[in-house]
C-alpha positions as CSV (number, residue, x, y, z in Angstrom):
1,X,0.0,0.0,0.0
2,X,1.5,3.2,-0.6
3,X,0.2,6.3,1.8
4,X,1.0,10.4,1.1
5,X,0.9,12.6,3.3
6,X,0.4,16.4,2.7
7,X,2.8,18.3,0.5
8,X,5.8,19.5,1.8
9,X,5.6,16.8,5.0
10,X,9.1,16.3,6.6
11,X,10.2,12.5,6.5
12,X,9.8,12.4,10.7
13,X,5.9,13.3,10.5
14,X,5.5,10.8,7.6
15,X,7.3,7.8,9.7
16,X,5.1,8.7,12.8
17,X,1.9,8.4,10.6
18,X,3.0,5.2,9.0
19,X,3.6,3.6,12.2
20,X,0.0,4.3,13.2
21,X,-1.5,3.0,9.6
22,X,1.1,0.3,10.6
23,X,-0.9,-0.3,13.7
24,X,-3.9,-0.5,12.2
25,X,-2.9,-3.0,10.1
26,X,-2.3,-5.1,12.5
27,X,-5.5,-4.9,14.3
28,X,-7.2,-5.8,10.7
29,X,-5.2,-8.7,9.8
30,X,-4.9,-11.9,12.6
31,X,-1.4,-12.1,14.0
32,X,-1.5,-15.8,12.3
33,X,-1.8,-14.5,9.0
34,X,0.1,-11.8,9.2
35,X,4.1,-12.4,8.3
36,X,5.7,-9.2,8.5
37,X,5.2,-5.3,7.3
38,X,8.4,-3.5,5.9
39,X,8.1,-0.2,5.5
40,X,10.0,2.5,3.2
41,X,9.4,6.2,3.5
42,X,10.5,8.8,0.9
43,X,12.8,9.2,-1.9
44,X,15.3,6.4,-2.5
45,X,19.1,7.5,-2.0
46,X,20.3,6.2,-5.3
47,X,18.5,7.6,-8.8
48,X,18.6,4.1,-9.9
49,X,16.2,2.9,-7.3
50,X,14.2,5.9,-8.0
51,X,13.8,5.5,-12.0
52,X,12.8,1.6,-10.9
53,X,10.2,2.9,-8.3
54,X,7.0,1.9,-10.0
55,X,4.6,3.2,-6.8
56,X,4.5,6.8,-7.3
57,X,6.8,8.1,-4.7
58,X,8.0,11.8,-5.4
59,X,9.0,12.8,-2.0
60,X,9.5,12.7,1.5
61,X,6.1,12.5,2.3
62,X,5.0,9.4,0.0
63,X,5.6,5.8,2.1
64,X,5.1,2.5,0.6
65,X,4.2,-0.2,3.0
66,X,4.5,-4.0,1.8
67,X,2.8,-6.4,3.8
68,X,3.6,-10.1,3.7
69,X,0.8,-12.5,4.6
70,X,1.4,-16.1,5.4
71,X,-0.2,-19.9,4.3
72,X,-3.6,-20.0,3.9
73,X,-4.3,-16.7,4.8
74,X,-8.1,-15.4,3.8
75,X,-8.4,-13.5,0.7
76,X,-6.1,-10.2,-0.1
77,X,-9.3,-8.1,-1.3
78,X,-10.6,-8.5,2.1
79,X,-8.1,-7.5,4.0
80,X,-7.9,-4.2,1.1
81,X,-11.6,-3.4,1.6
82,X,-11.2,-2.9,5.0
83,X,-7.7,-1.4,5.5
84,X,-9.7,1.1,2.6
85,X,-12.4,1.9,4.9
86,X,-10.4,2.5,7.8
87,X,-8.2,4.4,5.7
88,X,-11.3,7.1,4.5
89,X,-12.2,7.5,8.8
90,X,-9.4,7.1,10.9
91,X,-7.2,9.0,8.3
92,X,-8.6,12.0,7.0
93,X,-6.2,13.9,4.6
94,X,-3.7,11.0,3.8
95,X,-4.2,9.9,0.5
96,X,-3.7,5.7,-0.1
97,X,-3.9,3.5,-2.6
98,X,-2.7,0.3,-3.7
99,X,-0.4,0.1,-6.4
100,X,0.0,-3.7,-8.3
101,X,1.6,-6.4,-6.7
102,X,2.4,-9.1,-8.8
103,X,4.6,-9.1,-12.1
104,X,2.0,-9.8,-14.3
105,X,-0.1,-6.3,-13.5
106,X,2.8,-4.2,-13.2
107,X,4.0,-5.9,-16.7
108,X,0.4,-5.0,-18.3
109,X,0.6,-1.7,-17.2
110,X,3.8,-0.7,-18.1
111,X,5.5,0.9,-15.5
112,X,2.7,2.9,-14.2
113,X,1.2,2.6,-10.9
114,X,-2.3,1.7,-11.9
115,X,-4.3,0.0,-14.7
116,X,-5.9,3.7,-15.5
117,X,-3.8,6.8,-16.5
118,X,-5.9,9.8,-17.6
119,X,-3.4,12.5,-19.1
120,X,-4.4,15.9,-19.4
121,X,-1.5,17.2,-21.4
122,X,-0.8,20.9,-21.9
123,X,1.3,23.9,-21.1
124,X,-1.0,25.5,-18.2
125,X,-0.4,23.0,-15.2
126,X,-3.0,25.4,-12.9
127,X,-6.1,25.6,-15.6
128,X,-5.4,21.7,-16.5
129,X,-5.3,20.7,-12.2
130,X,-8.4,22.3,-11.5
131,X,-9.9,20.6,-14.7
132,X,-8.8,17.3,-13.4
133,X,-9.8,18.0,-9.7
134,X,-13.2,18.2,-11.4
135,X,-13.0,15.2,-14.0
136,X,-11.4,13.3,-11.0
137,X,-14.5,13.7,-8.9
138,X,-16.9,12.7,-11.4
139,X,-14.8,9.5,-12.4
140,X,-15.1,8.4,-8.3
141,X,-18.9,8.4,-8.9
142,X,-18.7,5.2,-11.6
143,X,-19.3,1.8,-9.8
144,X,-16.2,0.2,-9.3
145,X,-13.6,3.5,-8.7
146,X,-11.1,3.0,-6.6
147,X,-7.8,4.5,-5.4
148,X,-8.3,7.7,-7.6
149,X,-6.2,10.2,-7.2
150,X,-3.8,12.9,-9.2
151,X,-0.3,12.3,-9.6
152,X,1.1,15.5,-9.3
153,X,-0.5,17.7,-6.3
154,X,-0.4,21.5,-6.5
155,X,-0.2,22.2,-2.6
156,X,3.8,22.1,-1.8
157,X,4.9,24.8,0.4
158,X,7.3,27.1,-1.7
159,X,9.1,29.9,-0.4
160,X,9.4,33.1,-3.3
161,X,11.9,35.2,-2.8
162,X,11.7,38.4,-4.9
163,X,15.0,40.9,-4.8
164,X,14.8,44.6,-5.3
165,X,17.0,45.0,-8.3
166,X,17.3,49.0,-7.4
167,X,18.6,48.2,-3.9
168,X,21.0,45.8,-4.7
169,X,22.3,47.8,-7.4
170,X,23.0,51.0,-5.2
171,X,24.6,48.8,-2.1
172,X,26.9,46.6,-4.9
173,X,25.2,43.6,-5.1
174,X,24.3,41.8,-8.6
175,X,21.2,39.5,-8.4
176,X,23.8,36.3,-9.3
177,X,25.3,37.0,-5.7
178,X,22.0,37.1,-4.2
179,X,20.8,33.9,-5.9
180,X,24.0,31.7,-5.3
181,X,24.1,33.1,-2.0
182,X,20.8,31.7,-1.1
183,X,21.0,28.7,-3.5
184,X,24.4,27.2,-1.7
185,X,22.8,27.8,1.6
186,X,19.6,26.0,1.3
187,X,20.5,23.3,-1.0
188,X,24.2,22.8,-0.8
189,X,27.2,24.6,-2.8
190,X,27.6,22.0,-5.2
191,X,24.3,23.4,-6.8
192,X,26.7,26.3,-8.1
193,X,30.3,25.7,-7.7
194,X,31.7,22.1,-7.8
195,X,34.4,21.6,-5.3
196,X,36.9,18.4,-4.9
197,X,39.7,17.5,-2.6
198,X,42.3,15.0,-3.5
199,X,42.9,12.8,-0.9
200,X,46.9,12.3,-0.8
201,X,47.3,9.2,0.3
202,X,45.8,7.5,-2.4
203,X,44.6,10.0,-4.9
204,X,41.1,9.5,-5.0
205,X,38.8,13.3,-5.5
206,X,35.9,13.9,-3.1
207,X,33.1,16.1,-3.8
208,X,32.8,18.5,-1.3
209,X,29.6,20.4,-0.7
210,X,29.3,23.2,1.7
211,X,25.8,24.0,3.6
212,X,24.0,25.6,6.2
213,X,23.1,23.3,8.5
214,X,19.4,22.8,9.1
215,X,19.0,23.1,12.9
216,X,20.5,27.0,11.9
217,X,18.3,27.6,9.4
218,X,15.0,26.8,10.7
219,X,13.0,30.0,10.4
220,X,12.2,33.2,8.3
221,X,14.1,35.4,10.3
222,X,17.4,32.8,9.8
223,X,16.2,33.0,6.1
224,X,16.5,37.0,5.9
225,X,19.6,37.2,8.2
226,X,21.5,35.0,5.8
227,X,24.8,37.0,4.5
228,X,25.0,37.4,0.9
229,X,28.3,37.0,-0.2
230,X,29.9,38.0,-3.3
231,X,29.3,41.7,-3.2
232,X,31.3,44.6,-3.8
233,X,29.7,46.9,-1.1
234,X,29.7,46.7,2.6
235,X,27.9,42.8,3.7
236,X,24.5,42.4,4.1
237,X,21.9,40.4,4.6
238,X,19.4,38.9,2.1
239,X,16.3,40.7,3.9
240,X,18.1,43.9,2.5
241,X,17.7,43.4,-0.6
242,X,14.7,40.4,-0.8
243,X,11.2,40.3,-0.1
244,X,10.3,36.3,1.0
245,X,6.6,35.5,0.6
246,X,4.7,32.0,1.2
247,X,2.8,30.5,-2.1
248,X,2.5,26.5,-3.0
249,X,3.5,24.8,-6.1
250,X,3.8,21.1,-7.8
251,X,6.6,19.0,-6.0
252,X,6.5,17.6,-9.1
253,X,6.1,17.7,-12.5
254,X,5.7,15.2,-15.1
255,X,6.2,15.4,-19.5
256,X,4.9,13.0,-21.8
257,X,6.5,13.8,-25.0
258,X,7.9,16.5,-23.6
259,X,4.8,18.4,-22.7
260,X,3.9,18.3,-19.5
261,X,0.8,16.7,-18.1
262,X,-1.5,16.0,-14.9
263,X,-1.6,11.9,-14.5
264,X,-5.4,11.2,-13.1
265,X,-4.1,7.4,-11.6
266,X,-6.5,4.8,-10.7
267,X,-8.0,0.8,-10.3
268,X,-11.1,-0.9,-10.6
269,X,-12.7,-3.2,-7.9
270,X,-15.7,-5.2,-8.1
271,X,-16.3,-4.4,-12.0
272,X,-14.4,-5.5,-15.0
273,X,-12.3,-3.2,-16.9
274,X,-14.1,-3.2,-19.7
275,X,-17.3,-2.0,-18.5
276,X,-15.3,0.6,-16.5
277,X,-13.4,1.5,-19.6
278,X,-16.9,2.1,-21.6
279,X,-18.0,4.6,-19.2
280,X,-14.8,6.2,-18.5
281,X,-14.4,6.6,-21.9
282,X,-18.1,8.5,-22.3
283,X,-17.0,10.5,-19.0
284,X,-14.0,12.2,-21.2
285,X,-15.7,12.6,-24.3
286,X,-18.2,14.9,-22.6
287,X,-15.5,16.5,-21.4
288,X,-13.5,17.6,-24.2
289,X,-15.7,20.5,-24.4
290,X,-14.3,21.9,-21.1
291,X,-10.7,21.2,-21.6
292,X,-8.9,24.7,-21.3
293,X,-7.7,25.9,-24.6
294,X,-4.1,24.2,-25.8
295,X,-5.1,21.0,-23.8
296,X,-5.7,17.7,-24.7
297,X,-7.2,15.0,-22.8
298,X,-5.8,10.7,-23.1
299,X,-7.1,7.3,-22.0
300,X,-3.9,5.2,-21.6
301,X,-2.6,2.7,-19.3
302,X,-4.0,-1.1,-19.8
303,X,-6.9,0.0,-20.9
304,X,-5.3,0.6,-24.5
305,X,-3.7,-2.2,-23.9
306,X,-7.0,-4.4,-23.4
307,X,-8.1,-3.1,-26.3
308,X,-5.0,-3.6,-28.5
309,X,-5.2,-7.4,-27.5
310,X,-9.0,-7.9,-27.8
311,X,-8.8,-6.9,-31.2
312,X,-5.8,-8.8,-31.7
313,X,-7.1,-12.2,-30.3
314,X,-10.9,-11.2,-32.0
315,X,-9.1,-11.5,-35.3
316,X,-6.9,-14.3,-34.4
317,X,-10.2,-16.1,-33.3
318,X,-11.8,-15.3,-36.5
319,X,-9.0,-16.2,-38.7
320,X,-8.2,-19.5,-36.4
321,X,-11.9,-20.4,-38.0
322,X,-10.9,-19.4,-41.4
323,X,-7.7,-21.3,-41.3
324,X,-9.0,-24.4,-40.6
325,X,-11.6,-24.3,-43.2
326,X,-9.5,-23.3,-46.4
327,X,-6.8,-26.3,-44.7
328,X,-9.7,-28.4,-45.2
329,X,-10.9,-27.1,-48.2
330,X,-7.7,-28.2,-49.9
331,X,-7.3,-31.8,-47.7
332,X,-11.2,-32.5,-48.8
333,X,-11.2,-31.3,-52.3
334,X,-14.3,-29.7,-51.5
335,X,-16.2,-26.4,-50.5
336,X,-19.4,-28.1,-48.7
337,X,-17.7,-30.7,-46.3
338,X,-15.4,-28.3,-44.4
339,X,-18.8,-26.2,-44.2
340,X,-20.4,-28.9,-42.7
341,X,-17.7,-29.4,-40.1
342,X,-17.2,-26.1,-38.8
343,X,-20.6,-25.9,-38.6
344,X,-19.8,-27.0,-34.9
345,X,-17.3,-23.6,-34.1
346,X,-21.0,-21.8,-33.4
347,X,-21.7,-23.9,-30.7
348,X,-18.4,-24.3,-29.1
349,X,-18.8,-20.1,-29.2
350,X,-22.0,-20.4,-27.3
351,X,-20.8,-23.0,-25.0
352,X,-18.0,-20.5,-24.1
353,X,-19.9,-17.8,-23.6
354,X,-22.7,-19.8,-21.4
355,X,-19.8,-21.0,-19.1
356,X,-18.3,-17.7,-18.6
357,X,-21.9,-16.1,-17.9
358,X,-22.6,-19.4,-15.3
359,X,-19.4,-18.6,-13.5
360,X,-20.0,-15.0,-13.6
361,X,-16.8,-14.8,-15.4
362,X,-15.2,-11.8,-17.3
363,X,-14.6,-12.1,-20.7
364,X,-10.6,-11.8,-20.7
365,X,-7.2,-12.2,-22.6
366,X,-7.7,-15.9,-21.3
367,X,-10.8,-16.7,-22.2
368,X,-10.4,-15.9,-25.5
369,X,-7.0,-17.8,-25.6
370,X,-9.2,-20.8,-24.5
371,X,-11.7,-20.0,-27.1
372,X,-8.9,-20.0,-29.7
373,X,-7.7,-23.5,-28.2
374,X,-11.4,-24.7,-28.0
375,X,-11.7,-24.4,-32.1
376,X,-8.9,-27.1,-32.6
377,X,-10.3,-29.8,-30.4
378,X,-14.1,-29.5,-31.7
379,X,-12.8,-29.4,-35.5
380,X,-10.7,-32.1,-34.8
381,X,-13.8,-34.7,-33.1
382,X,-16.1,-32.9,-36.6
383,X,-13.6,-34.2,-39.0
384,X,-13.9,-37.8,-37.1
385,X,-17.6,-37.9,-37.9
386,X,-18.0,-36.3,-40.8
387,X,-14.8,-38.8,-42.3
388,X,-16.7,-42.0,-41.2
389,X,-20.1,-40.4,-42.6
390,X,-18.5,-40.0,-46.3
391,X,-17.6,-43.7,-45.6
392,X,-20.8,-44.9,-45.4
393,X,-22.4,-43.1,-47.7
394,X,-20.4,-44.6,-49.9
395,X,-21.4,-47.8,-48.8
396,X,-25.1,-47.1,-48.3
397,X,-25.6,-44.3,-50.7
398,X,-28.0,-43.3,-48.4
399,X,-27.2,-40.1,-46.5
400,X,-29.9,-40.3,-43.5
401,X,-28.3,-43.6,-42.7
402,X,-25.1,-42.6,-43.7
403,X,-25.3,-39.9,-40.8
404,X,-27.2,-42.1,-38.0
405,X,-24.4,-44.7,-38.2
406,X,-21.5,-41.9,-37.8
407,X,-23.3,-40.5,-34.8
408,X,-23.8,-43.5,-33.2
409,X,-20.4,-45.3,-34.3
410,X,-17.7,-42.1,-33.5
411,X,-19.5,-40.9,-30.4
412,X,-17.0,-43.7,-28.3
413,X,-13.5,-41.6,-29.4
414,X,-15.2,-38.0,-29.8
415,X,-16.5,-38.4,-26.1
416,X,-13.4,-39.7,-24.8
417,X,-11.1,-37.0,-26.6
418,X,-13.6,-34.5,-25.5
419,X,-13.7,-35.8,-22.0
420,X,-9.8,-36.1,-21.6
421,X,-9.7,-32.0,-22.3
422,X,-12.5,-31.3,-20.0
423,X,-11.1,-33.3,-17.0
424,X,-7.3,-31.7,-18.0
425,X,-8.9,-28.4,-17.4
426,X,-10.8,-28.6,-14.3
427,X,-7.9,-28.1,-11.7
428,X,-6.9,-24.5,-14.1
429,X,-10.7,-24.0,-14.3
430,X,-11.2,-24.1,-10.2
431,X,-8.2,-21.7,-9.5
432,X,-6.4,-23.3,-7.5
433,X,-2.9,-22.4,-6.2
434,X,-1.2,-19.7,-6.0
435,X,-2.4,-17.0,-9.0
436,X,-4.7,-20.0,-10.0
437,X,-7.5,-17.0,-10.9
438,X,-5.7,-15.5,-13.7
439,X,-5.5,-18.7,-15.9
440,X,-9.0,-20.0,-14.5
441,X,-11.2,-18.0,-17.5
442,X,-9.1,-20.3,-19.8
443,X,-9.9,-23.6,-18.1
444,X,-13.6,-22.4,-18.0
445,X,-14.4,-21.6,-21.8
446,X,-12.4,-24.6,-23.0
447,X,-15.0,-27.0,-21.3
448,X,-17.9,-24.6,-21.8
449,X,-17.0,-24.3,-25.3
450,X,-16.2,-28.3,-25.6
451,X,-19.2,-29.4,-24.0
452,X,-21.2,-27.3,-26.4
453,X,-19.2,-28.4,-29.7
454,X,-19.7,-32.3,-28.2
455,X,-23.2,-32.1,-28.5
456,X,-23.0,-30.2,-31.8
457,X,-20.4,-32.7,-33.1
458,X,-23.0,-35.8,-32.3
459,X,-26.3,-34.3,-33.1
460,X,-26.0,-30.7,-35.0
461,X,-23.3,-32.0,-37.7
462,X,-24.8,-35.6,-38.8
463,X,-28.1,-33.6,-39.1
464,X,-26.5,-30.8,-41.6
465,X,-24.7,-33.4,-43.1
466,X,-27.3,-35.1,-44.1
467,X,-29.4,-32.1,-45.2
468,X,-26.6,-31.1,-47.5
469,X,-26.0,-34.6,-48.9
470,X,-30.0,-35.6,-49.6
471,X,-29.9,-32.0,-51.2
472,X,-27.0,-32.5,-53.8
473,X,-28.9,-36.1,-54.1
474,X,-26.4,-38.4,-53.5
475,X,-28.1,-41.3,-52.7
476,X,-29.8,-43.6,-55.5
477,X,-33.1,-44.2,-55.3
478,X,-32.7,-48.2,-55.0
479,X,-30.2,-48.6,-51.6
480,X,-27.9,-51.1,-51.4
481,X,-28.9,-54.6,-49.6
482,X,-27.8,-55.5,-46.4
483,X,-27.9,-59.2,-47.0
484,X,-27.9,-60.9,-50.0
485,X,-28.9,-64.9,-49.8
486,X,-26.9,-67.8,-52.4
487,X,-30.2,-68.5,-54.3
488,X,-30.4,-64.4,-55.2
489,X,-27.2,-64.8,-56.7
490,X,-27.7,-67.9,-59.2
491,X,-29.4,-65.0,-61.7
492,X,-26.4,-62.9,-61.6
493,X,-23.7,-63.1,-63.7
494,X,-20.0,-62.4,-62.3
């Protein structure tokens, strides 16, 4: 979970807060489930760490806290529902949220620290905040909202300090004194002038920075009686020749192709991403209209990329189809038998879909994959009976009979081929284990969509086989006997 405090908090204030949240952690979650809680408060030291930090920390009042839960504890989206609620009253004005935590999620989305970005991208960081403060409101109303926040608050504490140009000019003072003056006391005087020492024992240069320390400068009045040095006058002191007044800025700012932008972050819970895409994506269009002029507004994050692959594995579903038809348009030599064997994909569809709708199911990246897998395996037990019906009607040259014999004769192997995929997928389709529920939509539309295409393959396929053979009047209109007795044959000759 990572918690922000206000703006501008020191790192002492944000560690006395976590400890609290810490503490109500624990009361939430049984000591028995409960492994351990690590927690790690502001910026990281190193700018390596930071460019790899994929929470959202920007300073020393952000805190990311990482709970570790033991064997068999009870479900994660419990325990988040209720740390949430506690969160919203024991909490007020500390912002939380809870950024992914396995590979996967953090994979999908890229590097950003939720599944929905909203980007308001334009030059005019004010107008384009207090649009997204209002979008932002509205887009907590949709069912299944959570963790919404912005990226990049406007309330950090700044300190202006505004020089009198005329004063500094008639005591000897140029504004670059002023500035480095108050630059190298506040943030160190390797912001301005780089300074080593060679160690001579062995050579190596140190960097050497040179600051006020910050038990001195703890006030306004340390502020203005801060010597400015670097003038050709007599010395003086910065409230001389400065003016400091309080105002609040971003502690951060963020570019996306260069221009900069206001990140709107958030996750869905209890509603699918698709549905929450659809009216997100109706929220923004109406909108556009209010979007302050030179701004433009984006939907990115994984739900571009749920869209990407939903068309990609629509197509690839549709051209799976296609494949296997045109493959058995050239095996067959023919145009109508393929037809008649795919005639079973329809099914296996509607199977799908009636599983995923029993098992109130999303339709997902998975599922689709399954649906993909579940074309193979019904073509597959089609060919068998549609094969053994050509057989006999070349035998009978009767197609009804021709059909009811294939049915009959080839349910034995399309049952058991159909029944060894089913059985294979029921562990994937329950979920268990550890991340068993991102691979269980799979498991559940292969044996929807199989147990559909079964049925199809036994009784849908004969029947349009035969319909399609009687039509192109294949049969004679004197069958074949079964049984032919010695004394029938004395009258023929060989």
């Amino acid at each position: 979970m990572h918690v922000r405090m206000k703006a501008g908090t020191r790192i002492e204030e944000t560690a006395r807060s976590v400890d609290e949240i810490e503490g109500m952690i624990r009361q939430i979650i049984p000591a028995n489930q409960l492994q351990g809680i690590i927690d790690n408060l502001g910026i990281p030291y190193s700018g390596i760490n930071t460019s790899y930090n994929n929470t959202g920390t920007m300073s020393a009042a952000d805190g990311d806290i990482l709970v570790s839960l033991s064997k068999n504890h009870d479900p994660t989206n419990k325990f988040i529902e209720q740390i949430r609620t506690r969160m919203q009253h024991d909490f007020i004005g500390i912002g939380s949220w809870f950024p992914p935590a396995d590979m996967v999620a953090q994979i999908l989305n890229f590097g950003l620290p939720a599944p929905i970005d909203v980007q308001i991208v334009g030059a005019d960081l004010e107008a384009n905040f207090q649009f997204a403060s209002k979008l932002m409101n509205q887009i907590r109303k949709i069912p299944g909202a959570v963790d919404f926040r912005i990226q990049e608050p406007d309330n950090a504490p700044q300190l202006n300090i505004t020089m009198d140009r005329t004063k500094a000019s008639i005591l000897g003072i140029n504004a670059q004194s002023i500035a480095n003056t108050a630059l190298g006391a506040l943030a160190g005087s390797q912001q301005n002038a780089l300074n080593f020492w060679v160690d001579p024992t062995n050579g190596v240069s140190y960097q050497v920075n040179a600051q006020v320390p910050q038990y001195d400068m703890n006030s306004l009045d340390a502020l203005r009686n801060l010597p400015i040095l670097g003038g050709t006058g007599q010395g003086q002191i910065l409230a001389n020749v400065a003016s400091i007044s309080r105002s609040t800025t971003f502690p951060i700012i963020d570019h996306y192709n260069i221009r900069p932008v206001i990140n709107i972050y958030g996750n869905v819970d209890g509603k699918d991403l698709g549905y929450f895409s659809d009216q997100l994506e109706k929220l923004v269009n109406a909108a556009k209209q209010n979007l302050p002029r030179g701004s433009f507004i984006y939907i990115r994050g994984q739900v571009s990329t749920m869209h990407e692959s939903f068309i990609g594995l629509y197509l690839g579903l549709a051209f799976s189809m296609l494949l296997v038809y045109l493959l058995m348009v050239v095996n067959f030599q023919s145009w109508t038998e393929p037809f008649i064997i795919i005639t079973a994909l329809p099914c296996a569809l509607a199977g799908i879909v009636w599983m995923l709708f029993v098992t109130g199911t999303t339709l997902s990246v998975p599922a689709l994959m399954g649906a993909i897998m579940c074309m193979g395996v019904a073509t597959a037990n089609s060919v068998l009976v549609v094969t053994f019906a050509n057989e006999r009607l070349e035998d009978y040259h009767d197609a009804y009979r021709a059909a009811l014999e294939a049915g009959y004769v080839r349910i034995r192997p399309v049952l058991m081929t159909a029944l060894a995929m089913i059985i294979g997928m029921v562990p994937m389709a329950l979920g268990l284990g550890d991340g068993g529920e991102q691979n269980a939509p799979l498991g559940r539309a292969v044996i929807g969509g199989l147990i559909f295409a079964t049925g199809a393959t036994l009784l849908f396929v004969p029947t349009v086989f035969m319909m399609i053979k009687r039509s192109k009047k294949f049969q004679t209109t004197e069958p074949a006997p079964e049984h032919v007795t010695g004394s029938e044959l004395e009258g023929h000759q060989p």
